[in-house]
C-alpha positions in Angstrom: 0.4 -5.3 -148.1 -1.7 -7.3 -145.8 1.7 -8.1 -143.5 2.0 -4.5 -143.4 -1.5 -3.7 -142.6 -1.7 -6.4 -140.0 1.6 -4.9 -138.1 -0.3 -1.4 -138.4 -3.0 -2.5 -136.9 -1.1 -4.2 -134.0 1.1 -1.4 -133.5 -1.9 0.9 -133.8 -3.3 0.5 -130.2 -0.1 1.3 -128.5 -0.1 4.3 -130.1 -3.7 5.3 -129.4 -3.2 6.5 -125.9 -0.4 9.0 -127.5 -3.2 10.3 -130.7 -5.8 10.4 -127.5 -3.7 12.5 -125.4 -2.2 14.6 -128.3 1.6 13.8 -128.1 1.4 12.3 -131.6 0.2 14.0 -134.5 -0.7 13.3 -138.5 0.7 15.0 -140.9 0.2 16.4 -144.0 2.2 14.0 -146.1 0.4 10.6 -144.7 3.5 10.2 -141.5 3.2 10.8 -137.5 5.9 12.7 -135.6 5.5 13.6 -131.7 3.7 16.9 -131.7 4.4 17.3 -127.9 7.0 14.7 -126.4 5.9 16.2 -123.0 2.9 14.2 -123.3 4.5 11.1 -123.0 5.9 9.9 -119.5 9.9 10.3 -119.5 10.3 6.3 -119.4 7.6 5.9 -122.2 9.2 8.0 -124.4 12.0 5.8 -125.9 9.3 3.2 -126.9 6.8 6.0 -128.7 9.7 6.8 -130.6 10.6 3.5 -131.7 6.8 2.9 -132.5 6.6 6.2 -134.4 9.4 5.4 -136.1 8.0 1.5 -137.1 4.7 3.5 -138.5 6.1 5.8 -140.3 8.3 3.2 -142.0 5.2 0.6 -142.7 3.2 3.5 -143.9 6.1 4.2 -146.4 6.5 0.6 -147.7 2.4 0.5 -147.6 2.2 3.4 -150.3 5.0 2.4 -152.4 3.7 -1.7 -152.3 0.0 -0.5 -153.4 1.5 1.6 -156.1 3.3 -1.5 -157.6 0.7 -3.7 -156.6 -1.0 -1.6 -159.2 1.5 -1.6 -161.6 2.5 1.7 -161.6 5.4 2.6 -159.3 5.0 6.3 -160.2 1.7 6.5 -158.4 3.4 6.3 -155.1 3.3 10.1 -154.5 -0.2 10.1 -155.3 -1.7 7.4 -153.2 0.7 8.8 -150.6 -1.5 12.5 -150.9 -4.9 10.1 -150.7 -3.6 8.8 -148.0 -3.0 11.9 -145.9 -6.5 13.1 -146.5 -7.7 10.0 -145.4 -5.6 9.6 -142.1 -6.8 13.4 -141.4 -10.5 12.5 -142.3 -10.7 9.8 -139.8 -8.8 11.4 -137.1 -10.8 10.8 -133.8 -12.1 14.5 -131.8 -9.1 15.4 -130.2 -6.1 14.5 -132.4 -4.0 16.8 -133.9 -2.9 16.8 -137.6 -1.6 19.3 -140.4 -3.4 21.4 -142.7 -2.6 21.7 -146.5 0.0 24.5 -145.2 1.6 22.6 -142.3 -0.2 24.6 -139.2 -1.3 22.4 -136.6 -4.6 21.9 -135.9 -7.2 20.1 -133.2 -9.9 18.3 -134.0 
C-alpha cells in the first residue's frame, strides 16, 4: 500500500497541470480518463496517456490491497465507491469529475 501510495504521489504532480487545465477528469468509479485530449499539447499526449493509464492501475491494486489488508477481499467494491467520493470531494476548483449518473461536471 505505501509503494503504491508513494508512486501516486510521485506521479501525481505530473498530472496536475492536466486536472488544472481540465484534460483529465475523475470519475465516478474512483479512475481518471482524458476528458478533453485537446488539452494536452500533441507531443504530450503519448506520456498523459501512459500516466493515466499507471494511475488508474495503482488506484486499482490500491483498493483491492486495502481490502485484503483488511481481511476481507469482498470489500474491494466498497472501498472502491469511498473512494470515488473522496477523490470527487477533494477535487481542486476547476477539475472536472462525474456525478452519481456519469454527467460531467466543473468544480
Amino acid at each position: 500500500i505505501q509503494a503504491l501510495t508513494a508512486d501516486m504521489k510521485k506521479r501525481h504532480q505530473k498530472l496536475l497541470p492536466h486536472y488544472n487545465s481540465g484534460a483529465i477528469g475523475l470519475t465516478n468509479t474512483a479512475l481518471i480518463v482524458l476528458h478533453d485530449v485537446t488539452k494536452v499539447p500533441l507531443k504530450s499526449r503519448n506520456d498523459v496517456k501512459k500516466w493515466a493509464t499507471e494511475e488508474n492501475q495503482d488506484r486499482l491494486d490500491l483498493y483491492r490491497e486495502i481490502a485484503v489488508a483488511n481481511g476481507h477481499p469482498e470489500w474491494e467494491a466498497d472501498i472502491r465507491a469511498t473512494f470515488a467520493t473522496r477523490w470527487i470531494d477533494r477535487a481542486a476548483e476547476g477539475w472536472w469529475y462525474q456525478d452519481e449518473e456519469g454527467k460531467w461536471k466543473q468544480r
